[in-house]
N, CA, C and O of each residue as an XYZ file, in Angstrom:
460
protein
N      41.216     87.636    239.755
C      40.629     87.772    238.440
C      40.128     86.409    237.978
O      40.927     85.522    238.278
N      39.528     86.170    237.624
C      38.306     85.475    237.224
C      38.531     85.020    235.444
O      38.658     86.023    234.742
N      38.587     83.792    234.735
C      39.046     83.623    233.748
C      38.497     82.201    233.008
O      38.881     81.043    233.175
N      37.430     82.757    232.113
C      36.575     81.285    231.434
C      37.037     81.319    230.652
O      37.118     82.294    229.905
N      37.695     79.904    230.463
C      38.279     79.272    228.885
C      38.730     77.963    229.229
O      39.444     77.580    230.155
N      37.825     76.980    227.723
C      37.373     75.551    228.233
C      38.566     74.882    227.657
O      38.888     73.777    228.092
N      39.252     75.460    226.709
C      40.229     75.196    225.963
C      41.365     75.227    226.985
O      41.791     74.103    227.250
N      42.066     76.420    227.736
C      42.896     76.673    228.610
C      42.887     75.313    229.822
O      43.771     74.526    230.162
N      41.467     75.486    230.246
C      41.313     74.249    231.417
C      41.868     73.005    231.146
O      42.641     72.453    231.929
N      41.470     72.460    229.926
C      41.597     71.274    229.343
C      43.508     71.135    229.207
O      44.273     70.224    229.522
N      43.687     72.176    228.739
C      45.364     72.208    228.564
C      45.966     72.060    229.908
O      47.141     71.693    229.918
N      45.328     72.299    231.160
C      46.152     72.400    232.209
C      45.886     71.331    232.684
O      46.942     70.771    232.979
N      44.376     70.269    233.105
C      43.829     69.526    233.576
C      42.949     68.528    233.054
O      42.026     67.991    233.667
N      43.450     68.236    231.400
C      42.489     67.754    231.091
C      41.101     67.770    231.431
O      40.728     68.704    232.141
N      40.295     66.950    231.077
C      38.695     66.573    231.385
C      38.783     66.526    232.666
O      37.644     66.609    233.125
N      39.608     66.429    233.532
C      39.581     66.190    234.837
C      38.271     67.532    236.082
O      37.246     67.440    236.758
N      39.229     68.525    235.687
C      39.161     69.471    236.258
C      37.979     70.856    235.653
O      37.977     71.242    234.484
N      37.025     71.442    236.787
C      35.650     72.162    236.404
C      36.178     73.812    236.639
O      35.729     74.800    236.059
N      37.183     73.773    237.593
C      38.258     74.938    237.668
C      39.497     74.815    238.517
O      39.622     74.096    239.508
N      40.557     75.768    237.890
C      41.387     75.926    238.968
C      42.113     77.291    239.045
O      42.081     78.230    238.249
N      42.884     77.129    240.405
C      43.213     78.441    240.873
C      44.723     78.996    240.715
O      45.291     78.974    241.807
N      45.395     79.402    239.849
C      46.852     79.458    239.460
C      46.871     81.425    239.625
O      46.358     82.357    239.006
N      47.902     81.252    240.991
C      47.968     82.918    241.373
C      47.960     83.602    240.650
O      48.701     83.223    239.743
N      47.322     84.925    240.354
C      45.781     85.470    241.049
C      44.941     85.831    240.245
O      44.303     86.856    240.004
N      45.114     83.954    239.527
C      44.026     83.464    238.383
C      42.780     82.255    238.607
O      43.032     81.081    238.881
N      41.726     82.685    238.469
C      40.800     81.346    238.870
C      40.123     81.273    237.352
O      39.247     82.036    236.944
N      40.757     80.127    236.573
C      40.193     79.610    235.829
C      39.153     78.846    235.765
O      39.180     77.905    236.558
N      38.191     78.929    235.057
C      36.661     78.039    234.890
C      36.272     77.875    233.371
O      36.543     78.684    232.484
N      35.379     76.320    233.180
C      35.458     75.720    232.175
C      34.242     76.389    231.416
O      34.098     76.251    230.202
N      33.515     77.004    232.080
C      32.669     77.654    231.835
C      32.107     78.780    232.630
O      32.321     78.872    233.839
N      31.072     80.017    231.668
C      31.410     80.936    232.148
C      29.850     81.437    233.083
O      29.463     82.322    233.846
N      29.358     80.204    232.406
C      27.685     79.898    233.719
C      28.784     79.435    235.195
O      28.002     79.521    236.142
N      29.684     79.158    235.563
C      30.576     78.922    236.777
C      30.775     80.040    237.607
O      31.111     79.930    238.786
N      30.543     81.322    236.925
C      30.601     82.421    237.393
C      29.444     82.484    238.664
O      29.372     83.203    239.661
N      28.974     81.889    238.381
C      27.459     82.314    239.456
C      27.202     81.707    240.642
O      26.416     81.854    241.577
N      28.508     80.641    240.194
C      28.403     79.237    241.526
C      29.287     79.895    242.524
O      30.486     79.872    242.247
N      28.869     80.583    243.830
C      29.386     80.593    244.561
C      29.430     79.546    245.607
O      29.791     80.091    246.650
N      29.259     78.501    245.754
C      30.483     77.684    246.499
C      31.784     77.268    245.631
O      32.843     77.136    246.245
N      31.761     77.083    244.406
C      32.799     76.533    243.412
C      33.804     78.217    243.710
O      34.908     78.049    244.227
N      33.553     79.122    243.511
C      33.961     80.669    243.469
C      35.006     80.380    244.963
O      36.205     80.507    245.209
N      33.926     79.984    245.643
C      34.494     80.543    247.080
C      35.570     79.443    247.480
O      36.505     79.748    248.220
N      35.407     78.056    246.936
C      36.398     76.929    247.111
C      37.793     77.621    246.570
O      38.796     77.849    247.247
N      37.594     77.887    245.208
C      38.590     78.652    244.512
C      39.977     79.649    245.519
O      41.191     79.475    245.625
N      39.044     80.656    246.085
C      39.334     81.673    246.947
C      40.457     81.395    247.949
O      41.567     81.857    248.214
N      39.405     80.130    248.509
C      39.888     79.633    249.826
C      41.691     79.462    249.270
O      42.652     79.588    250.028
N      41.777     79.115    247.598
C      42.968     78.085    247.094
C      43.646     79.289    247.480
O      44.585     79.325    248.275
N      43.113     80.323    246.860
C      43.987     81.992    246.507
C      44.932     82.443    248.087
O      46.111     82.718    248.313
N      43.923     82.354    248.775
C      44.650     82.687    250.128
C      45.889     81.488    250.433
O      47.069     81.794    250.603
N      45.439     80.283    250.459
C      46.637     79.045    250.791
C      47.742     79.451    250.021
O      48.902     79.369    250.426
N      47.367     79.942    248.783
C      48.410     80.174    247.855
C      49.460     81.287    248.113
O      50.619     81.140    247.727
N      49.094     82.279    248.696
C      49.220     83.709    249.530
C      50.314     83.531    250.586
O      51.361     84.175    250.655
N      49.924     82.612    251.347
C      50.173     82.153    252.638
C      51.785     81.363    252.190
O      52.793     81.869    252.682
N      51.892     80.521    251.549
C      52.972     79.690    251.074
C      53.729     80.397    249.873
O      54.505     79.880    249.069
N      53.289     81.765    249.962
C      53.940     82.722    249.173
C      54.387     82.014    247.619
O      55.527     81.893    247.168
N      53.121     81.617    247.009
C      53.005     80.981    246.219
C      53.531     79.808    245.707
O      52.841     78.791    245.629
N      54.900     79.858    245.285
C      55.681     78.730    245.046
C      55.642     77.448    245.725
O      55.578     76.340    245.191
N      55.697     77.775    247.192
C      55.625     76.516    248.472
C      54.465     75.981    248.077
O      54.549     74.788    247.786
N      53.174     76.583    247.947
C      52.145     76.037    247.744
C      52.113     75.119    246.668
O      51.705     74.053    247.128
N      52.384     74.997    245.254
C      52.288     74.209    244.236
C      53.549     73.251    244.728
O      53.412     72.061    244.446
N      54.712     73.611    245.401
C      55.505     72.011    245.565
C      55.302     71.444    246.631
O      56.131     70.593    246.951
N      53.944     71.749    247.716
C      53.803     71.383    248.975
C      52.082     70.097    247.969
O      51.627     68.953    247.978
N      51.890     71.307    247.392
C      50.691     70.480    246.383
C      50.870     69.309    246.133
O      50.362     68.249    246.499
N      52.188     69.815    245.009
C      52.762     68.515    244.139
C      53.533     67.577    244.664
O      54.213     66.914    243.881
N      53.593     67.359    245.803
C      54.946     66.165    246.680
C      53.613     65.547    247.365
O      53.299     64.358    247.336
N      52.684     66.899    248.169
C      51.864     65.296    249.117
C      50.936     64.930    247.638
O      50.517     63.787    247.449
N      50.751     65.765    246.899
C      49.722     64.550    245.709
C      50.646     63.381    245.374
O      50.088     62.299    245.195
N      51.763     63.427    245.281
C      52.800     62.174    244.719
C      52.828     60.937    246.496
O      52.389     59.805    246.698
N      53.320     61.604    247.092
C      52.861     60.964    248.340
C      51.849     59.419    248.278
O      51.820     58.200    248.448
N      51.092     60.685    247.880
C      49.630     59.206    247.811
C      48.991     58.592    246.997
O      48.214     57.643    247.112
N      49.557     59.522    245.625
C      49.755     58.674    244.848
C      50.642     57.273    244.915
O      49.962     56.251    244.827
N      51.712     57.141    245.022
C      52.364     56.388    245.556
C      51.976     55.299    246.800
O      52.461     54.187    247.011
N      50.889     56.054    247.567
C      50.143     54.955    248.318
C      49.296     54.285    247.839
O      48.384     53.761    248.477
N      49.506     54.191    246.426
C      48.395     53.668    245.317
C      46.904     54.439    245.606
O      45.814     53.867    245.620
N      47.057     55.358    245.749
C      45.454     56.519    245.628
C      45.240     56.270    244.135
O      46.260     55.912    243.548
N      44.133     56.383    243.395
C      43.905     57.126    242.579
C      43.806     58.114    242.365
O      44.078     58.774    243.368
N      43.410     59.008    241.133
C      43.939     60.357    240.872
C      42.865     61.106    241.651
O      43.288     62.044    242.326
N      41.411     60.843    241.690
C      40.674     61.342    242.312
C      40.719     61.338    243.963
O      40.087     62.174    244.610
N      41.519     60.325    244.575
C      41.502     59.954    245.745
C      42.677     60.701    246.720
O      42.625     61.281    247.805
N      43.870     60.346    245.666
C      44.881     61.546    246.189
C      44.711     62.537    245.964
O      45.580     63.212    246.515
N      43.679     63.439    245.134
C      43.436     64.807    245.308
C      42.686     65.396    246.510
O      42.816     66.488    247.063
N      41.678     64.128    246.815
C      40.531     64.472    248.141
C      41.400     64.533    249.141
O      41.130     65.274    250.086
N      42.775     63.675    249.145
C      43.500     63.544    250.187
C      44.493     65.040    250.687
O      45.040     65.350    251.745
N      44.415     65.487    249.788
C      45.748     66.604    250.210
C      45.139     67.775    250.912
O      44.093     68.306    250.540
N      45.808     68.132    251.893
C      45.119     69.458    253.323
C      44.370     70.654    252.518
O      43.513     71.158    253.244
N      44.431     71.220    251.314
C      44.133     72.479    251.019
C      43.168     72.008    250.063
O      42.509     72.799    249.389
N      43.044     70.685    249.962
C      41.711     70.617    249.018
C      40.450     69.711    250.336
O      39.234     69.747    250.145
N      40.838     69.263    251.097
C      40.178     68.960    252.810
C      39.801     70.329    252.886
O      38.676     70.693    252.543
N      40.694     71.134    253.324
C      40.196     72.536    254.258
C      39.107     73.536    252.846
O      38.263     74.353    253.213
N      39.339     73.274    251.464
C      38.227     73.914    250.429
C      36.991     73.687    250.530
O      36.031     74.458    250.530
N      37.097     72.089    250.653
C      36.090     71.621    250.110
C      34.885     71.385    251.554
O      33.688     71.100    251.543
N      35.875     71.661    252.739
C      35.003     71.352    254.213
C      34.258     72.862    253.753
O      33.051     72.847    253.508
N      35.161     74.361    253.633
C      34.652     75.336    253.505
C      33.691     75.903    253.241
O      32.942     76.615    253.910
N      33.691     75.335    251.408
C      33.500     76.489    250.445
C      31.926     76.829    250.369
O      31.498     77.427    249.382
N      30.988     76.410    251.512
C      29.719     76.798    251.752
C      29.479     77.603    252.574
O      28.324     77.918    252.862
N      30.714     78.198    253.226
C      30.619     79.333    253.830
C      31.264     80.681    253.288
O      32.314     81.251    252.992
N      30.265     80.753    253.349
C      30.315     82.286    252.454
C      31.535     83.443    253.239
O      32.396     84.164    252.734
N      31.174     83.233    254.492
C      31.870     83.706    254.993
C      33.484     83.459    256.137
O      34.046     84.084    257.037
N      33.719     81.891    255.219
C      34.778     81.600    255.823
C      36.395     82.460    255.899
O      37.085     82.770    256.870
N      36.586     82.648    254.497
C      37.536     83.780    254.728
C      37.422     84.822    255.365
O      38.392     85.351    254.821
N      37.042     85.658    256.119
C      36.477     86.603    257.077
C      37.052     86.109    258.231
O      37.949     86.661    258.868
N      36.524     85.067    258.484
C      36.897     84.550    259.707
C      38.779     83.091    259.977
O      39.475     82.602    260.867
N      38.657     83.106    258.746
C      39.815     82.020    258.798
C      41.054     82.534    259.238
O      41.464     83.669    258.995
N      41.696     81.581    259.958
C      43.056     81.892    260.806
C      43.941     81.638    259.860
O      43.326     81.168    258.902
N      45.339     81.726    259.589
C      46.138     81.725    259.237
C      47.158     80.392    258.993
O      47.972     80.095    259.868
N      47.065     79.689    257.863
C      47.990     78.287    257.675
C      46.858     77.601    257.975
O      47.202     76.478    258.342
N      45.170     77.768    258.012
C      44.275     76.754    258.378
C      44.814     75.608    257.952
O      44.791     74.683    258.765
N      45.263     75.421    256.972
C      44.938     74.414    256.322
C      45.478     73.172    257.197
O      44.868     72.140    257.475
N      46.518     73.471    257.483
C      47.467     72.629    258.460
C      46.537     72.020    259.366
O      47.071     71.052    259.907
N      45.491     72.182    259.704
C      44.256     71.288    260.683
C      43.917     69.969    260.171
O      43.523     68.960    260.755
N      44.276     70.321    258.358
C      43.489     69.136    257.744
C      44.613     68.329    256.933
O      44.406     67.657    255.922
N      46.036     68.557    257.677
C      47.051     67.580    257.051
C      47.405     66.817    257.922
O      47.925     67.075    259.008
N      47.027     65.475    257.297
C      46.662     64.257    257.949
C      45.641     63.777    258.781
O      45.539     62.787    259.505
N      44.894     64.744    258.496
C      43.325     64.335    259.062
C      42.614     63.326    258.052
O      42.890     63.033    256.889
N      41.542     62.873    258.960
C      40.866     61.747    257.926
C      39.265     62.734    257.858
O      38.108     62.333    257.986
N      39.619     63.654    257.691
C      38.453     64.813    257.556
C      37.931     64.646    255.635
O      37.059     65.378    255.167
């Protein structure tokens, strides 16, 4: 389900963030976002990782490697590019038809890759 509200975003992610994906909710800051399918399909990609780590694992597998590298002095933008399920989104989310074809725990290809 699909969910525009700029107010909500801001509460979860500040200014930071254009959407995000909180099980089996994809929030967006706006509701022209609806139409962007690569942003849609990045989203998706989150929904399944999220699926897969039977939800919970996923947000403390999230939240430990983002601290991780944070801690390697990343910045906030830098340790986000860094973590496997936002690698394996963002390599994706121009394929329309990657979920169709994606294997199972992909993401794991892109933890600790310099992808």
């Amino acid at each position: 389900m699909i969910i525009v509200s700029r107010r909500l975003l801001s509460f979860l992610t500040g200014k930071l963030a254009v959407a995000i994906t909180l099980w089996p909710f994809i929030i967006l800051r706006s509701k022209h976002q609806i139409h962007d399918s690569v942003l849609i399909n990045h989203e998706r990609i989150h929904l399944r990782q999220q699926v897969e780590l039977l939800i919970i694992f996923f947000y403390v597998w999230y939240g430990l490697e983002y601290i991780y590298h944070k801690l390697n002095k990343h910045s906030h933008l830098s340790a986000y590019h860094k973590l496997c399920f936002e690698k394996e989104a963002f390599a994706n989310e121009s394929n329309q038809d990657y979920l169709k074809n994606r294997q199972v725990f992909s993401f794991l290809h892109y933890f600790n890759s310099n992808n």
